[in-house]
PyMOL commands that place a pseudoatom at each C-alpha (Angstrom):
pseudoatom trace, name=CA, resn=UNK, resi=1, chain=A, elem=C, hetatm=0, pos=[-32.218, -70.379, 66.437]
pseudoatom trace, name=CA, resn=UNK, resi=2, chain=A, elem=C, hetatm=0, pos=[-30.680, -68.007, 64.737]
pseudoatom trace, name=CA, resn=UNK, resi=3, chain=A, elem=C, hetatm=0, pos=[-26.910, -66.606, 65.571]
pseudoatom trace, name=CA, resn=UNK, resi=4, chain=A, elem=C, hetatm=0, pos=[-26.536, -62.938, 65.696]
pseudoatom trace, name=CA, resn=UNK, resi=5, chain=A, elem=C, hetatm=0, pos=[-23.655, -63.078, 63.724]
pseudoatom trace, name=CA, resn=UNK, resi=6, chain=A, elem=C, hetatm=0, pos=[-25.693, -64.870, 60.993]
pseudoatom trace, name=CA, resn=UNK, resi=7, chain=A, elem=C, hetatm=0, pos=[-28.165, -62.096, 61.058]
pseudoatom trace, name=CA, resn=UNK, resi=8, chain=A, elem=C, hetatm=0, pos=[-25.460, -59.052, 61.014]
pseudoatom trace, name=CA, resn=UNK, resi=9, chain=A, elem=C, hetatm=0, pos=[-23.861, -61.013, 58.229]
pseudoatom trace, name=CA, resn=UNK, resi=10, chain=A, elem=C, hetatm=0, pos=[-27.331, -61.008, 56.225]
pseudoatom trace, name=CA, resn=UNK, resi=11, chain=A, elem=C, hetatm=0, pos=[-28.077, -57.222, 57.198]
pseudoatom trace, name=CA, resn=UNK, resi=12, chain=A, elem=C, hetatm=0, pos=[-23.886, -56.599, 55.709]
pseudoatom trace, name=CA, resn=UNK, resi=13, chain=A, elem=C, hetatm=0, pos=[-24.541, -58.631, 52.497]
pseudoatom trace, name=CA, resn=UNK, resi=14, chain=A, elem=C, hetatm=0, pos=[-28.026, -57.044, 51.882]
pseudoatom trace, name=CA, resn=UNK, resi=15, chain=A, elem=C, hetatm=0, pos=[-26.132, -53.297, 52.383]
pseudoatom trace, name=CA, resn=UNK, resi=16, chain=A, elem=C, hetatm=0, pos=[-23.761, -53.583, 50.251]
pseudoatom trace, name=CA, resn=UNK, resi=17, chain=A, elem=C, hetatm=0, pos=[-26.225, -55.052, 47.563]
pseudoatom trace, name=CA, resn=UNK, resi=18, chain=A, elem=C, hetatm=0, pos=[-28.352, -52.274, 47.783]
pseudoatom trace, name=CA, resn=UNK, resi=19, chain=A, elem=C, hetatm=0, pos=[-24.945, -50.269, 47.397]
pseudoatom trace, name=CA, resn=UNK, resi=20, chain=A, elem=C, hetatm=0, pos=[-23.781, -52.485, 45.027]
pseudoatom trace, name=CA, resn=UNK, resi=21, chain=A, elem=C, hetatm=0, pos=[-27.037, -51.737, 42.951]
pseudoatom trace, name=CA, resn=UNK, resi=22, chain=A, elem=C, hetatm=0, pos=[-27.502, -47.896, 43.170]
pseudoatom trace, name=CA, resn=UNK, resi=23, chain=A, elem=C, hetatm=0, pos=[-23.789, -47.780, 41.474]
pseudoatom trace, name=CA, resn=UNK, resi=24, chain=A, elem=C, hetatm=0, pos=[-24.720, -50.060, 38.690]
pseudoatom trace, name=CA, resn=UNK, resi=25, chain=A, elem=C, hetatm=0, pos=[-27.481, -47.666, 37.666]
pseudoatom trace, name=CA, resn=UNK, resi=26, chain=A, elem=C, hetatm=0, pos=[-25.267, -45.132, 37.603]
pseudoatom trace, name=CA, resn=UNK, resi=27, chain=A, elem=C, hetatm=0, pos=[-24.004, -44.544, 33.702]
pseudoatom trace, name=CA, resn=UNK, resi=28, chain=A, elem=C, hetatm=0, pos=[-20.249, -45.921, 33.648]
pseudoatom trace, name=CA, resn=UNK, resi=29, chain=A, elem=C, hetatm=0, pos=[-17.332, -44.033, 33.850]
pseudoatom trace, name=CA, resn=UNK, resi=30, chain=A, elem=C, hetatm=0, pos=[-15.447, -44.140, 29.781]
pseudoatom trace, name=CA, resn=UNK, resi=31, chain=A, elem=C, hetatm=0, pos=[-12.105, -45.824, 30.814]
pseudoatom trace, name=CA, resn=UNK, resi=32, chain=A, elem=C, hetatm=0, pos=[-14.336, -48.595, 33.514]
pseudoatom trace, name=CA, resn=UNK, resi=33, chain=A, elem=C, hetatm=0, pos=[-17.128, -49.387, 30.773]
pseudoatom trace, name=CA, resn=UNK, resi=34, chain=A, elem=C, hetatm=0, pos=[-13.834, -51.233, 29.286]
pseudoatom trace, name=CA, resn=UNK, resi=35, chain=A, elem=C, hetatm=0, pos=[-13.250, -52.985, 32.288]
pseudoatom trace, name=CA, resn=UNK, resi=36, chain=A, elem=C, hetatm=0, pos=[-16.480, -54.149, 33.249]
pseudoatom trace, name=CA, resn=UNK, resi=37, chain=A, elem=C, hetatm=0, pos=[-18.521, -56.962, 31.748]
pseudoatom trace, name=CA, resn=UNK, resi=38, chain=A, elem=C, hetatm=0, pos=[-21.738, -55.692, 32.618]
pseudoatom trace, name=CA, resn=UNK, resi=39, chain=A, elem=C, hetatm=0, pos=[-23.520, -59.427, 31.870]
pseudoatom trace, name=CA, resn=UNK, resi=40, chain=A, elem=C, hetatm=0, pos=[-21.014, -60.916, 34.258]
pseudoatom trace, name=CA, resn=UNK, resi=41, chain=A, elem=C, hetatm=0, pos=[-21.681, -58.171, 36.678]
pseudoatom trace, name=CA, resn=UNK, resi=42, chain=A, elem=C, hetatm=0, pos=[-25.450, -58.503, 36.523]
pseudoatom trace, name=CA, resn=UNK, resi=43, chain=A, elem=C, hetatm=0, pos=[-24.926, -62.053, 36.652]
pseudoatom trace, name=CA, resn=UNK, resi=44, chain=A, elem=C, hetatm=0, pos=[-22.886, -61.844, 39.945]
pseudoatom trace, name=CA, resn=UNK, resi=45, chain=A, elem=C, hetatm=0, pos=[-25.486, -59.528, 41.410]
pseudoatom trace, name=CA, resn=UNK, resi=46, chain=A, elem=C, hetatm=0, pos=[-28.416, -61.611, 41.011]
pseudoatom trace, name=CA, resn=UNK, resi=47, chain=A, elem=C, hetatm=0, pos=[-26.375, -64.251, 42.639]
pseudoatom trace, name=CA, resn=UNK, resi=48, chain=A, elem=C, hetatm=0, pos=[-25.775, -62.850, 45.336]
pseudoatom trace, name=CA, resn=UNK, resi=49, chain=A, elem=C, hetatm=0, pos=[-29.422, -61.641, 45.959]
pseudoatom trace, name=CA, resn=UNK, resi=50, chain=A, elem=C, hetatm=0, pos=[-30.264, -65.869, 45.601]
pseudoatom trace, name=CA, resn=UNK, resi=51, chain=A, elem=C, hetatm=0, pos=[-27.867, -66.770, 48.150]
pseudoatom trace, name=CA, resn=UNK, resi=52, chain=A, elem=C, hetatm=0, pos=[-29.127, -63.826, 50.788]
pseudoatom trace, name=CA, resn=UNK, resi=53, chain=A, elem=C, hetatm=0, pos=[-32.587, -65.273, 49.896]
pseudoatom trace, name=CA, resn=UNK, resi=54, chain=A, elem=C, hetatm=0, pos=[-31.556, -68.890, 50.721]
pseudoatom trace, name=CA, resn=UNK, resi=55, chain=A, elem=C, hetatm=0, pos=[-29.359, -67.533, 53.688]
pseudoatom trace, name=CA, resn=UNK, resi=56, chain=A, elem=C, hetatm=0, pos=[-32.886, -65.783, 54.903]
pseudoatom trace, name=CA, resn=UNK, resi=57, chain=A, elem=C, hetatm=0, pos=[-34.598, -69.053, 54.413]
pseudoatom trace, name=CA, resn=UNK, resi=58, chain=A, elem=C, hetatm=0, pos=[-32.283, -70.915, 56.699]
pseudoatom trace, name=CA, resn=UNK, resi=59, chain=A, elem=C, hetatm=0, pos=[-32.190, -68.350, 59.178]
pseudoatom trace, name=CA, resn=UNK, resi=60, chain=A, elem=C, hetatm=0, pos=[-36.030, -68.148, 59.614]
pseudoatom trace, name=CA, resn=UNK, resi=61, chain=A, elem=C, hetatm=0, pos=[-36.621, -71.427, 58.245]
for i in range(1, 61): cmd.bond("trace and resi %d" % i, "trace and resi %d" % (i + 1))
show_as sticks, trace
zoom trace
């Protein structure tokens, strides 16, 4: 079963992707588009949303 915890921890990470994601559709700031490597940043992203996936998947088997 399930810990709470687990499931608040899911609900966090799933927040601040959605967060995460409205900001990246934003168009970047000049002096942060110099900053940013927006491949790596995609590339982090869609991590993230695997590993809440596989997190969901062990939660509700």
């Amino acid at each position: 079963m399930p810990s709470d915890r687990m499931i608040e921890a899911i609900g966090r990470l799933e927040r601040a992707l959605s967060r995460i994601e409205t900001l990246a559709e934003r168009p970047p700031a000049p002096q942060a588009a110099a900053t940013i490597n927006q491949e790596e940043a995609v590339a982090a992203l869609r991590s993230l949303d695997a590993l809440i996936a596989d997190l969901k998947e062990t939660v509700h088997g």
